[in-house]
Backbone bond lengths (Angstrom), bond angles and torsions (degrees), N, CA, C in turn:
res aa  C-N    CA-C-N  psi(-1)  N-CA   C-N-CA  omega(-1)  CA-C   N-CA-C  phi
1 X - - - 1.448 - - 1.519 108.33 -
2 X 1.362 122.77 142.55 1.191 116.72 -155.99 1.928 88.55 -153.18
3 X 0.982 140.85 56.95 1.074 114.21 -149.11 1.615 108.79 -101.51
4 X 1.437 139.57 162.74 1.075 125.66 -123.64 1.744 91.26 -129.35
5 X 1.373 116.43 -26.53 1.364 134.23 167.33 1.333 120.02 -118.71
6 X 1.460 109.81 144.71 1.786 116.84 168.23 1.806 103.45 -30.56
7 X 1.405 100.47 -77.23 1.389 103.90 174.66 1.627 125.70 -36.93
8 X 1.305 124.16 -48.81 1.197 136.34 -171.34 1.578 95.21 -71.08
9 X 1.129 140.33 -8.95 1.659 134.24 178.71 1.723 87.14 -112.69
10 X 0.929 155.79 -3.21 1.322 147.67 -176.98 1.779 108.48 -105.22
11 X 1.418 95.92 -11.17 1.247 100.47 -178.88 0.870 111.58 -123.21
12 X 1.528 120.47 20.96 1.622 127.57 152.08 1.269 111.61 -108.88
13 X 1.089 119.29 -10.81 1.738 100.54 -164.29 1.779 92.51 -132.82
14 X 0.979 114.66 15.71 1.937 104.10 -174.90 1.295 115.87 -109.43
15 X 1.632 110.28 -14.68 1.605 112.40 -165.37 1.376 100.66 -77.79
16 X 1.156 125.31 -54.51 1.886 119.19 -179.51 1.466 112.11 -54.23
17 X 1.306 103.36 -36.31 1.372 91.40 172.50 1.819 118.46 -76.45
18 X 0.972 114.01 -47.80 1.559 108.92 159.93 1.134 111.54 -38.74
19 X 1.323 130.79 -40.67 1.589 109.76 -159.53 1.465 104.55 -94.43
20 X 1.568 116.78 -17.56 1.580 112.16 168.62 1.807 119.61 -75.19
21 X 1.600 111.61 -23.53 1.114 105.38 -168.85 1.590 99.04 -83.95
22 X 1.582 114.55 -18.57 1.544 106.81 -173.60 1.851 83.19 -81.50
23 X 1.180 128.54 -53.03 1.263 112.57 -168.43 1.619 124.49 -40.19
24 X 1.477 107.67 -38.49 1.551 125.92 172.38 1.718 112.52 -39.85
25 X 2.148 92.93 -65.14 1.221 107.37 -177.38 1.465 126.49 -71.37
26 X 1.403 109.17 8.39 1.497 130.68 -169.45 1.674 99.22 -108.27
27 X 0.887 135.20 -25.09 1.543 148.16 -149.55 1.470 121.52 -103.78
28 X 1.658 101.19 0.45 1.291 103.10 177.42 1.504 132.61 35.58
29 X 1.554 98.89 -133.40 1.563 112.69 160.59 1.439 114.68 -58.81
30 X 1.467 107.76 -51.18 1.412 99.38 -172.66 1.947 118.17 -113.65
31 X 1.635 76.36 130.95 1.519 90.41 -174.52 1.484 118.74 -54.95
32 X 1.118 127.45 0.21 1.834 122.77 -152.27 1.517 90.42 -82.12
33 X 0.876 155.25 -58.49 1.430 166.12 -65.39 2.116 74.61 -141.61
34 X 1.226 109.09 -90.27 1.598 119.14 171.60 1.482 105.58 -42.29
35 X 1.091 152.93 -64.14 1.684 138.35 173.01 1.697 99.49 -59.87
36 X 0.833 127.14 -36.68 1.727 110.57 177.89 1.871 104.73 -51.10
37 X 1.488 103.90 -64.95 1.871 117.03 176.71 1.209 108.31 -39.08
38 X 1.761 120.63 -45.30 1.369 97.86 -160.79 1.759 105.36 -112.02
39 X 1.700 116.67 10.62 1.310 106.12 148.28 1.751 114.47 -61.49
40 X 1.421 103.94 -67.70 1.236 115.39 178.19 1.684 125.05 -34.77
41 X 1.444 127.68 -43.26 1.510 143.04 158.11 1.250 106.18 -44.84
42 X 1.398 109.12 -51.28 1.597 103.85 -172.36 1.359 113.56 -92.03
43 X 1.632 126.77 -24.76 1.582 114.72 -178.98 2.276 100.94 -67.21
44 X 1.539 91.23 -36.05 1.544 85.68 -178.63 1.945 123.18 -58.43
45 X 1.859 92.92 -37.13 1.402 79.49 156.94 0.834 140.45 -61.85
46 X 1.542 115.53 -57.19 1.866 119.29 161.57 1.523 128.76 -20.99
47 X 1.292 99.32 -46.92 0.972 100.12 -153.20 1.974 98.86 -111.06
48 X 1.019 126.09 65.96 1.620 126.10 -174.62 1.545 94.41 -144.69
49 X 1.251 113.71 -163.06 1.411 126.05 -158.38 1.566 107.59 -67.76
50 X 1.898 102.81 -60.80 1.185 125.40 174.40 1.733 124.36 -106.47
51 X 1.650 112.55 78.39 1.562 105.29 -160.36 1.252 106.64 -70.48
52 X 1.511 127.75 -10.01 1.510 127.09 -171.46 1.497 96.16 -75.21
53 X 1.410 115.89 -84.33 1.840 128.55 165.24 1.800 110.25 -11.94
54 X 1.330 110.31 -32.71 1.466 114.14 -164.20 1.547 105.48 -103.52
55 X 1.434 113.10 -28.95 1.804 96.74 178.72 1.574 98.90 -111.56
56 X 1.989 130.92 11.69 1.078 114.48 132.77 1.125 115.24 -68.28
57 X 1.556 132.94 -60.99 1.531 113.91 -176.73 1.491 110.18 -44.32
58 X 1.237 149.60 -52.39 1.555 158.04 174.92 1.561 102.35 -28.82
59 X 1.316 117.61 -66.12 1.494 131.70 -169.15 1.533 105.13 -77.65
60 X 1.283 137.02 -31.09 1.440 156.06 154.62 1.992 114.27 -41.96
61 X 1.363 84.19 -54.28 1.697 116.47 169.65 1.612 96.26 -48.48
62 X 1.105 97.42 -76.50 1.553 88.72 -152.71 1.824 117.39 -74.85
63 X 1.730 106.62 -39.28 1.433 112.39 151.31 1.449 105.81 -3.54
64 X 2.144 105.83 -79.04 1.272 116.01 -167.76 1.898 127.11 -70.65
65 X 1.208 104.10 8.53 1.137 117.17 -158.48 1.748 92.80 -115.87
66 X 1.082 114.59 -46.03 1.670 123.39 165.13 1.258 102.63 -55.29
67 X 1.438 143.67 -104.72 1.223 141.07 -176.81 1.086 129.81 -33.72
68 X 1.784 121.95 6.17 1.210 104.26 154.38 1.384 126.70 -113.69
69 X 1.464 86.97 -9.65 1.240 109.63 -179.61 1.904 108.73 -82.22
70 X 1.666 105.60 -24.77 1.477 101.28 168.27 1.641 119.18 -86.08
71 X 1.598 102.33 -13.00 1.875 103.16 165.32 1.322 120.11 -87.01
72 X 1.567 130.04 3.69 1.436 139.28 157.34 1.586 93.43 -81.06
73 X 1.259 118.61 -43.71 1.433 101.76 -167.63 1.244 124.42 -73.91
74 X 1.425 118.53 -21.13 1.467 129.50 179.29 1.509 90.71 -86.18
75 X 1.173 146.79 -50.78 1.365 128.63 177.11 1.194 128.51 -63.59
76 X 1.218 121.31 4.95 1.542 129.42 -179.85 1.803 96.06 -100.75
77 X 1.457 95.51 -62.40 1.492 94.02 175.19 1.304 161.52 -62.86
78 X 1.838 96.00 -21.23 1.463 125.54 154.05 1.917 89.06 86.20
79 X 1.787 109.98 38.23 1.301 101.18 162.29 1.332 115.16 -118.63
80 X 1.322 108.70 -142.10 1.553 109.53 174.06 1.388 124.26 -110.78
81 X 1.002 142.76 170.25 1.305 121.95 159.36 1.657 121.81 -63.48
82 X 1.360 115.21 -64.27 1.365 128.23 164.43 1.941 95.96 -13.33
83 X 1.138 111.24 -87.68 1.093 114.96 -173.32 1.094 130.45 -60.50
84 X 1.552 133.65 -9.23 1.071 137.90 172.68 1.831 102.54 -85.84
85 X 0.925 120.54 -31.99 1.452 131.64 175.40 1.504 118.02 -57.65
86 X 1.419 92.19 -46.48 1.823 100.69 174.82 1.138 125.71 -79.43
87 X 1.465 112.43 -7.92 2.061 116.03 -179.95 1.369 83.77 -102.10
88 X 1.334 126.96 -49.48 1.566 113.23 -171.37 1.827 115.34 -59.56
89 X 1.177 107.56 -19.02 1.646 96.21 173.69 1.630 94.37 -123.53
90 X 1.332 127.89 22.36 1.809 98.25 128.76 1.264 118.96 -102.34
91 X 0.998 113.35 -15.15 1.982 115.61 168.45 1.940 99.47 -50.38
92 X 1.206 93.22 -60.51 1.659 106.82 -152.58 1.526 122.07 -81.57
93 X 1.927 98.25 -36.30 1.563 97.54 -175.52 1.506 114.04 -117.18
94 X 1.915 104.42 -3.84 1.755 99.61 -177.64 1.481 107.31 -110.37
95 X 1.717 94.92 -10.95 1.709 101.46 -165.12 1.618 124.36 75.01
């Protein structure tokens, strides 16, 4: 990936991730719907010309897709990032 504009790198690496985070937010109760998107995201990376180039852009994707989506969230909320990071992964990843 080489891309030649801001835009032109946003429009390589954001769509899988868009379509897993809407899949997430689409998935309600049940998860199948979000593990269906992100088998499929990832067998297509794997499996294309360049799977390295394609599940860095993938993992790149979402990186960029988190942080902006966690600097809307600190501006809505009037916190920090630091701290918004640490309730979101004991809610999510310690329970």
């Amino acid at each position: 990936m080489n891309p030649t504009t801001p835009e032109a790198a946003m429009a390589a690496v954001l769509p899988a991730a868009l379509e897993l985070t809407t899949a997430y937010t689409a998935a309600g109760d049940d998860p199948s719907l979000y593990w269906e998107a992100m088998r499929r995201v990832l067998g297509e990376s794997l499996d294309g010309v360049d799977p390295a180039t394609a599940m860095a852009q993938l993992i790149f994707g979402l990186c960029a897709l988190s942080g902006i989506l966690l600097d809307q969230l600190a501006e809505q909320t009037g916190q920090d990032r630091a701290g918004l990071l640490a309730e979101i992964h004991r809610v999510y990843l310690t329970g």
